[in-house]
C-alpha positions in Angstrom: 90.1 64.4 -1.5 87.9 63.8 -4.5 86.6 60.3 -4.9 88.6 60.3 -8.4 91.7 60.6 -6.8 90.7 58.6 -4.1 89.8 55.6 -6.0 93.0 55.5 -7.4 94.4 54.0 -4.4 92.1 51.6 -3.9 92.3 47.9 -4.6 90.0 46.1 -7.4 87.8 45.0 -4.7 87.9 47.7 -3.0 86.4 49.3 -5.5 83.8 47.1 -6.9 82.8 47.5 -3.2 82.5 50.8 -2.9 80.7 51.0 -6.5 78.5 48.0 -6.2 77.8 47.0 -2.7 74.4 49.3 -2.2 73.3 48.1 -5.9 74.0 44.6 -5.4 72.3 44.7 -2.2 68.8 46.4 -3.1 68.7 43.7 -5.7 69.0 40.9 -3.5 66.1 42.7 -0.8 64.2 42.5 -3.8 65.0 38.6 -4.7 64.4 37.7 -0.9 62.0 39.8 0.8 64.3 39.5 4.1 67.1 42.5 4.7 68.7 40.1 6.9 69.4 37.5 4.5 70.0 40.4 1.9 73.1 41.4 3.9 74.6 38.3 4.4 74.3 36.8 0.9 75.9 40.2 -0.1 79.1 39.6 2.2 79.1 36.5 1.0 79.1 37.5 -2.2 82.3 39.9 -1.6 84.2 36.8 0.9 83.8 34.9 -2.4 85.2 37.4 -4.7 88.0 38.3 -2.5 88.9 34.6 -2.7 89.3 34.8 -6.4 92.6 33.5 -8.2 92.9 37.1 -10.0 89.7 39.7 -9.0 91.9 42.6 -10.9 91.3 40.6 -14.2 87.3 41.4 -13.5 86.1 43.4 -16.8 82.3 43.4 -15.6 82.0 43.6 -11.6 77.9 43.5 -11.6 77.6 40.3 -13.6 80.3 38.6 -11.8 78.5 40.1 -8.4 75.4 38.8 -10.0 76.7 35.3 -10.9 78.3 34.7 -7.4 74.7 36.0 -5.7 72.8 33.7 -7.6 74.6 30.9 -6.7 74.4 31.7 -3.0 70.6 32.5 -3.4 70.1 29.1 -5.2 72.3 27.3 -2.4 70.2 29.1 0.3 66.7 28.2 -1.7 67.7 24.6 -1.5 68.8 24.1 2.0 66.1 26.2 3.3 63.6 24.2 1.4 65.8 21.2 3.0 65.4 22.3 6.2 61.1 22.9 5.6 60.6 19.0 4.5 62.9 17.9 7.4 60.8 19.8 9.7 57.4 18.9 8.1 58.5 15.1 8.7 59.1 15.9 12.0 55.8 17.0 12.9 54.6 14.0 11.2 56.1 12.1 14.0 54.2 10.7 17.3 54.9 12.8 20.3 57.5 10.4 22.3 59.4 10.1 18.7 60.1 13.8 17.9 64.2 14.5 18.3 65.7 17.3 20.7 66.7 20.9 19.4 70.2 19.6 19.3 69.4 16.3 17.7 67.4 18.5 15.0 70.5 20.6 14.3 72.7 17.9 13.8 70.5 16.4 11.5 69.7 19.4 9.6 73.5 20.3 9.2 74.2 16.6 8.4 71.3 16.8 5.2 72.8 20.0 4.1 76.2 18.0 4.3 75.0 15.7 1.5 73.1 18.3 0.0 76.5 19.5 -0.6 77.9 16.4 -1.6 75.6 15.7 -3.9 75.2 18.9 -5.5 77.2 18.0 -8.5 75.0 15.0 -9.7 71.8 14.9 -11.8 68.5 14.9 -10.0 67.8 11.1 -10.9 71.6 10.6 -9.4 70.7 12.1 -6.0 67.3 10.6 -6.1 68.4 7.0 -6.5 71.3 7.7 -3.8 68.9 9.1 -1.6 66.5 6.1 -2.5 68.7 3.5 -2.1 70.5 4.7 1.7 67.2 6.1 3.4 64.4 4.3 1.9 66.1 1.2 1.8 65.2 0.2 -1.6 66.3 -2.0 -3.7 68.3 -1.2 -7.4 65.1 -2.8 -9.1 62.7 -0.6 -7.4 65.2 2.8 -7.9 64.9 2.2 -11.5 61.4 1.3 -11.9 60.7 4.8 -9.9 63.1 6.3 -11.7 62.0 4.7 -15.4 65.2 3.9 -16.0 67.0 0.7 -16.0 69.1 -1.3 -13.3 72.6 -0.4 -14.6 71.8 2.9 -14.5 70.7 3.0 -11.2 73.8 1.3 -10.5 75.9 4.3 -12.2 74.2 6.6 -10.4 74.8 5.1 -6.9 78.8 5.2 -8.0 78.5 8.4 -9.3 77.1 9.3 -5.8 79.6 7.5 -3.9 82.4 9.2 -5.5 81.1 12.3 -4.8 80.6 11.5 -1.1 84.3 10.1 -0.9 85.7 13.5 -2.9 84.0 15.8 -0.6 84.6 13.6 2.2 88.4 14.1 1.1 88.8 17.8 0.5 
């Protein structure tokens, strides 16, 4: 059967996948340096489209494979780098203090929980929620780091806490 007529009975997806899988992927080698990762963002890529309201409506399949990568690249650039300063404050630690493999996990999936909470907010937002429930300081201190003033620190703490209780709820 030639791949004309067999293309016809494919679905939309189907078919961007069979089109655009390979390209998509050698970009993405490119972007990471790591076929590994390469192949997963690229499924991911394709688990996200597949979820979409209406994929037939798709008039340009490689920018909205593109789009959907990126964001997945981005997410995996940040809790990577998450991950990197987590462990670097870890060997900071004395000795006797350092956590166990499974007390490490936890806490790294936990920071990439309000990573994800948090995603939506400015980066003074996070900053001052970040400042204000790990480093224990106060709303005068946030906003004198921040150069801003103390009822906007304030909005940015609620700001936070809503989007803590709205992921919290979904």
């Amino acid at each position: 059967m030639s791949d004309a007529i067999a293309s016809l009975s494919l679905t939309p997806v189907e078919s961007i996948f069979r089109n655009d899988y390979r390209w998509l992927l050698g970009r993405l080698r490119l972007k990471l340096g790591c076929t590994f990762t390469a192949e997963d963002i690229a499924s991911e890529t394709f688990v996200q489209l597949v979820a979409l309201p209406d994929p037939r409506g798709i008039r340009e399949p490689r920018a909205m494979l593109t789009t959907i990568a990126h964001r997945l690249v981005y997410d995996f650039w940040r809790r990577r780098d998450l991950e990197r300063a987590y462990l670097a404050a870890l060997a900071a630690l004395p000795e006797g203090a350092v956590p166990s493999e499974e007390e490490r996990a936890i806490v790294v999936e936990t920071l990439n929980t309000i990573d994800r909470m948090l995603a939506g907010l400015s980066a003074k937002a996070r900053n001052a929620f970040v400042y204000s429930q790990f480093h224990d300081m106060t709303h005068a201190d946030i906003a004198e780091r921040l150069g801003v003033s103390k009822r906007t620190v304030r909005d940015y703490l609620a700001q936070a806490m809503h989007a803590c209780y709205l992921a919290s709820v979904q």
